[in-house]
C-alpha positions in Angstrom: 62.6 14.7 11.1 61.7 14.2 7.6 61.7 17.5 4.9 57.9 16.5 4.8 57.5 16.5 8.2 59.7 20.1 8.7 57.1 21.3 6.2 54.2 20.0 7.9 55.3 22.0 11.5 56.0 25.5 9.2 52.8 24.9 8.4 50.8 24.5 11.4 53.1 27.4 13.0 52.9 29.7 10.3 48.9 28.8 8.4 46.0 31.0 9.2 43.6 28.9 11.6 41.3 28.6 8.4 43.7 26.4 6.5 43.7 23.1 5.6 47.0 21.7 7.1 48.4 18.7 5.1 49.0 16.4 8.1 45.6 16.5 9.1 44.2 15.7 5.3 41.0 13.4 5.0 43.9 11.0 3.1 43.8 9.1 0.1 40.8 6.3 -1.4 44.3 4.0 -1.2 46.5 4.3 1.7 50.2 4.7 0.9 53.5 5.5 2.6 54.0 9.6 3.1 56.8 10.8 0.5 60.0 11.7 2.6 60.2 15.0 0.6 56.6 15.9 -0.5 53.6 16.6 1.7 50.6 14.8 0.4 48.8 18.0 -2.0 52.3 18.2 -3.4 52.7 15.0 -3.6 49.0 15.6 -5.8 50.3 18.2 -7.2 53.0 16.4 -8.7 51.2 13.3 -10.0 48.5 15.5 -11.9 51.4 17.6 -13.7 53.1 14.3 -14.9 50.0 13.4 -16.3 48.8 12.1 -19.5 45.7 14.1 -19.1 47.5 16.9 -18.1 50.1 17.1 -21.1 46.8 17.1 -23.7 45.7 20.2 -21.9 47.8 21.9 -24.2 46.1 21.1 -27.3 42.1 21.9 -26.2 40.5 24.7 -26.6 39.9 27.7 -24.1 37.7 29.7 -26.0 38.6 30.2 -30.0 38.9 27.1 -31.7 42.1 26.0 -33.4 43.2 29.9 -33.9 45.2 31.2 -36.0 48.2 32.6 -33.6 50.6 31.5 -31.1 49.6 33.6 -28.7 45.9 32.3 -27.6 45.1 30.9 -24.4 44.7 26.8 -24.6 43.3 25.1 -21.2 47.2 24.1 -19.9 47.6 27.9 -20.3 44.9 28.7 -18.6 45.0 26.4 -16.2 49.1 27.7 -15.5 46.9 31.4 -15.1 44.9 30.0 -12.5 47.4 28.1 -10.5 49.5 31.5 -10.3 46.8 33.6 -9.2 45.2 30.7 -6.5 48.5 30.9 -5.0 49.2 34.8 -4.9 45.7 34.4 -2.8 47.0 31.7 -0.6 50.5 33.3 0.2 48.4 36.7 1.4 45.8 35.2 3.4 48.3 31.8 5.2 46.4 29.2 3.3 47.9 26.5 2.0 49.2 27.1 -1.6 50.5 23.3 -2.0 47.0 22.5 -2.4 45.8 25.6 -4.0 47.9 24.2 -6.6 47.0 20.6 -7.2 43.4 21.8 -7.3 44.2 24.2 -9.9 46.6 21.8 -12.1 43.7 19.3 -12.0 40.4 21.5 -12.1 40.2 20.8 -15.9 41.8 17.3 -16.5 38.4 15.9 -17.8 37.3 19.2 -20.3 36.3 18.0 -23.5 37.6 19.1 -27.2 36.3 22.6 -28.2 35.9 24.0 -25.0 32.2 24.2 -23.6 30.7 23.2 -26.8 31.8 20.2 -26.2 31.1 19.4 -23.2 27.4 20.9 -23.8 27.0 17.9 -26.5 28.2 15.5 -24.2 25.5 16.8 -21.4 23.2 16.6 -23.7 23.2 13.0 -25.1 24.0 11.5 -21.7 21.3 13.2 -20.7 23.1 15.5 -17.9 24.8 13.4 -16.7 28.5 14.4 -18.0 30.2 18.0 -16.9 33.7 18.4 -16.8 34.2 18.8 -12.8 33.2 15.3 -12.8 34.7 14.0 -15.5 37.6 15.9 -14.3 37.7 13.6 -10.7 36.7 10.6 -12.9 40.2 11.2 -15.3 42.1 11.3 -11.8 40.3 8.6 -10.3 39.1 6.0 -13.2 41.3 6.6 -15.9 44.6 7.4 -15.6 47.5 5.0 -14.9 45.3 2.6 -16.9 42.5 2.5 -15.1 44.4 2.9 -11.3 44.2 6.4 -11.4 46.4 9.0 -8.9 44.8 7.8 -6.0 45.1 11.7 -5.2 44.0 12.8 -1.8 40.0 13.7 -0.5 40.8 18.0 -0.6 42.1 17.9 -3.9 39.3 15.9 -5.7 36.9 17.8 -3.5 38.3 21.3 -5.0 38.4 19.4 -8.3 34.4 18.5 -8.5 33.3 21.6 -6.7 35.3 24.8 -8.7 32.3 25.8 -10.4 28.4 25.1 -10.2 26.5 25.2 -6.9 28.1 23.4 -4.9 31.2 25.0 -2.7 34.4 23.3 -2.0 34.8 22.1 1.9 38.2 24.0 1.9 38.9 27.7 1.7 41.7 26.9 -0.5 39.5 25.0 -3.3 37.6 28.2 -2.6 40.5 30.6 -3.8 40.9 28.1 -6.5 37.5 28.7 -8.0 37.9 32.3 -7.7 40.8 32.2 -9.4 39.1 30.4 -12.4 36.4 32.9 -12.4 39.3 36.0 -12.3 41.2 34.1 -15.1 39.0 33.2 -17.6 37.2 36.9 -17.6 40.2 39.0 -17.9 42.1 36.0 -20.8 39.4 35.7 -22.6 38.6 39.7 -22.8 42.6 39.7 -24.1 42.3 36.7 -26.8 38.7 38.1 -28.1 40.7 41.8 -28.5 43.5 39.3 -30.1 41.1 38.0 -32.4 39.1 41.1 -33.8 36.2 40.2 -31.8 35.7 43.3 -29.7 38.3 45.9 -28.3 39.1 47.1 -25.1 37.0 50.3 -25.9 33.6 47.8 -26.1 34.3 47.1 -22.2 31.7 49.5 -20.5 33.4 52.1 -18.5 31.3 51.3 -15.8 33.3 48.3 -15.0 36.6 49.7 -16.1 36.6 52.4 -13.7 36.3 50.2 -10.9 38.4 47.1 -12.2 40.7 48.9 -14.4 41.8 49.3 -17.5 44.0 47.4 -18.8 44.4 43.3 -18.4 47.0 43.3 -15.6 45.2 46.1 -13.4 41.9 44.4 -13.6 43.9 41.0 -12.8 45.9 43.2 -9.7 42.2 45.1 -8.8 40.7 41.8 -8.1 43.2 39.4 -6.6 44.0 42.5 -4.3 40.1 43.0 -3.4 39.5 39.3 -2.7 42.6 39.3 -0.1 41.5 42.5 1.8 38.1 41.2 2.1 38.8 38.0 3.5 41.7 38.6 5.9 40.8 36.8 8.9 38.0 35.4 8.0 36.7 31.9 7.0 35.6 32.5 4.0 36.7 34.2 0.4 34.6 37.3 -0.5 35.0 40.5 -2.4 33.4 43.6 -1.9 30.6 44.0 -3.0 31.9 46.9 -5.6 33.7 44.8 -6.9 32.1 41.6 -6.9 29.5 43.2 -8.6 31.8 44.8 -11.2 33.6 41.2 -12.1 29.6 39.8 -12.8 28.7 42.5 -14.7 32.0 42.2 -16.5 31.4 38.5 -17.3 27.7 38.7 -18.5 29.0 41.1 -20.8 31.9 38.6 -22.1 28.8 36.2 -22.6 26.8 38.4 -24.7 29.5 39.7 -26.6 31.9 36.5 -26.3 30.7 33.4 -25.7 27.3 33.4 -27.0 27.7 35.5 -29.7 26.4 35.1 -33.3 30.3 33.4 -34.6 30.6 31.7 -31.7 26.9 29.5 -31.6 28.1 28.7 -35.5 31.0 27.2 -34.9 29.3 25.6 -31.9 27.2 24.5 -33.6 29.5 22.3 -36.1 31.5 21.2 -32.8 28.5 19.8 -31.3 27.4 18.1 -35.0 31.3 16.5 -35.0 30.7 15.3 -31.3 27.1 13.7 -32.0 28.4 11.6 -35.1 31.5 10.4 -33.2 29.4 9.3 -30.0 27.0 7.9 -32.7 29.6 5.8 -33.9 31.7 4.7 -30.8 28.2 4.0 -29.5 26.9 1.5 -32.1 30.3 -0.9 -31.6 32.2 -0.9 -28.6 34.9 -3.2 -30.5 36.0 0.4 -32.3 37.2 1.8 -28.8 41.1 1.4 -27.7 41.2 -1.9 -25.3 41.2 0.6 -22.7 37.8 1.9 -22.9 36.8 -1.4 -23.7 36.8 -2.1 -20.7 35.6 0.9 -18.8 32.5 -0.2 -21.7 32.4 -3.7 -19.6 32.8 -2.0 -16.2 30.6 1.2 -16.3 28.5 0.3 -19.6 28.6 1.9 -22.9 27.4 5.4 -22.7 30.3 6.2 -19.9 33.1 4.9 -21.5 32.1 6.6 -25.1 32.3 10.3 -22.8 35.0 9.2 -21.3 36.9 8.9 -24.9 35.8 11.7 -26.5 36.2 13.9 -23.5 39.9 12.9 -23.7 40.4 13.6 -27.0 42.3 16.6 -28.0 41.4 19.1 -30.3 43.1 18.1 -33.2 42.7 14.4 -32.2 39.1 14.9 -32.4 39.3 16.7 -36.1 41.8 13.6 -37.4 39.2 11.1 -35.9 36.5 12.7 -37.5 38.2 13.5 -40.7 39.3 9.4 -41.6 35.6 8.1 -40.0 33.6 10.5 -42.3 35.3 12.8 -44.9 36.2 11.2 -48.0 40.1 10.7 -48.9 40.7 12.5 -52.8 42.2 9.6 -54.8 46.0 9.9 -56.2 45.3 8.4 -59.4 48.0 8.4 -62.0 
């Protein structure tokens, strides 16, 4: 018996009925042979970490663009949050935390440059058609490896297009993982805007502080520990109500104060004006693209494969772009 395969008993001995075991996954678009070591979402979990994609993570916005500070969330870092508290969830409640974690390492592959400003532009001149858990399946599927893609398996692109917006993932796992996103982003962002001046812990109404905590890590602990007591045996992830309650009223509060603030829908604003011009461009000329989006311009037509590059770009990629296609260069005349 293989390592994979010892893994793949543990599992079905030890997993809650609810979970989604990784010997009975839906499979891959490709068939391939099972790794010896690896069961398939680690497998995942492995391809999307040694990712192109992945590595740029680093250097795109969470919330604050380009901050001054070493110590502000970026999306790898947030992403990293996420993945830790996915899998605290999964350990409690005998899911399985292999996938938890390739869901989470992949959720935001395809976010654009700047955060949700970005994508916002995007949406808007492909006329809806672009959002990031798409784009974030497409960057696995169409675009990576040079077009190959990871050929990753049917739970983890599942938990992939499905962590936010309307639609539920089909497993409880890519459930956890979009709780998690929700539980991460709230309680980093409320640290970074304290960080940056923006508000202080003392805005936070006490309302929501008396139930949740107050301080980062207790709010974190108040959650993660309310999600796994409500769902214990049960096929579904809940909270309390309480609590659920508290988290929402938490996060419009971080969108009035935050994210839709009067400094933040400025320098939206100029984000959205730098997107335009470079779609604008790309879009008149397919012959400026890399070879590579060339041909996804052949393939999937124009308007596609000008999203698909921008999306990929980096922050600073973005800025450098921008900078050399439309700011003038000072002449060094002697």
């Amino acid at each position: 018996m293989t390592l994979r395969q010892r893994e793949e008993e543990r599992e079905k001995r030890d997993f809650s009925p609810f979970a989604c075991l990784s010997s009975e996954s839906r499979g891959r678009s490709r068939e391939e042979e099972p790794c010896d070591i690896r069961t398939c979402f680690l497998r995942d979990r492995d391809r999307i970490i040694h990712s192109k994609s992945f590595r740029r993570l680093k250097h795109k916005t969470q919330v604050f663009i380009s901050p001054e500070g070493d110590h502000y969330r970026t999306r790898m870092t947030h992403t990293l949050e996420v993945s830790g508290i996915a899998r605290t969830i999964a350990r409690a409640l005998s899911l399985n935390e292999g996938l938890c974690e390739a869901i989470a390492m992949g959720h935001d592959l395809g976010h654009t440059p700047f955060g949700h400003g970005g994508e916002r532009e995007l949406a808007a001149l492909s006329d809806g058609r672009f959002s990031h858990n798409l784009q974030s399946v497409r960057v696995a599927e169409k675009i990576e490896r040079g077009g190959k893609g990871l050929n990753l398996t049917y739970e983890v692109l599942d938990g992939i297009a499905h962590h936010s917006g309307e639609r539920e993932p089909s497993t409880l796992e890519g459930k956890v993982v979009a709780l998690a996103d929700r539980i991460a982003y709230i309680n980093h962002d409320i640290d970074d805007a304290c960080r940056a001046g923006v508000m202080h812990e003392s805005d936070i109404p006490r309302e929501y502080k008396d139930i949740l905590g107050h301080r980062h890590s207790k709010r974190i602990n108040a959650l993660v520990l309310d999600t796994i007591s409500a769902s214990e045996g049960k096929n579904e992830i809940v909270m309390s109500e309480e609590v659920h309650n508290a988290m929402m009223g938490l996060r419009k509060f971080m969108f009035e104060r935050v994210y839709r603030a009067d400094y933040a829908l400025r320098q939206e604003e100029k984000v959205r004006g730098m997107i335009a011009k470079l779609f604008e461009y790309y879009s008149r000329d397919i012959d400026r693209l890399p070879d590579e989006y060339r041909d996804i311009a052949e393939r999937d037509g124009t308007e596609i494969a000008v999203c698909d590059y921008i999306a990929c770009m980096t922050d600073r990629y973005a800025l450098n772009v921008y900078s050399e296609l439309f700011l003038p260069i000072c002449w060094n005349i002697q």
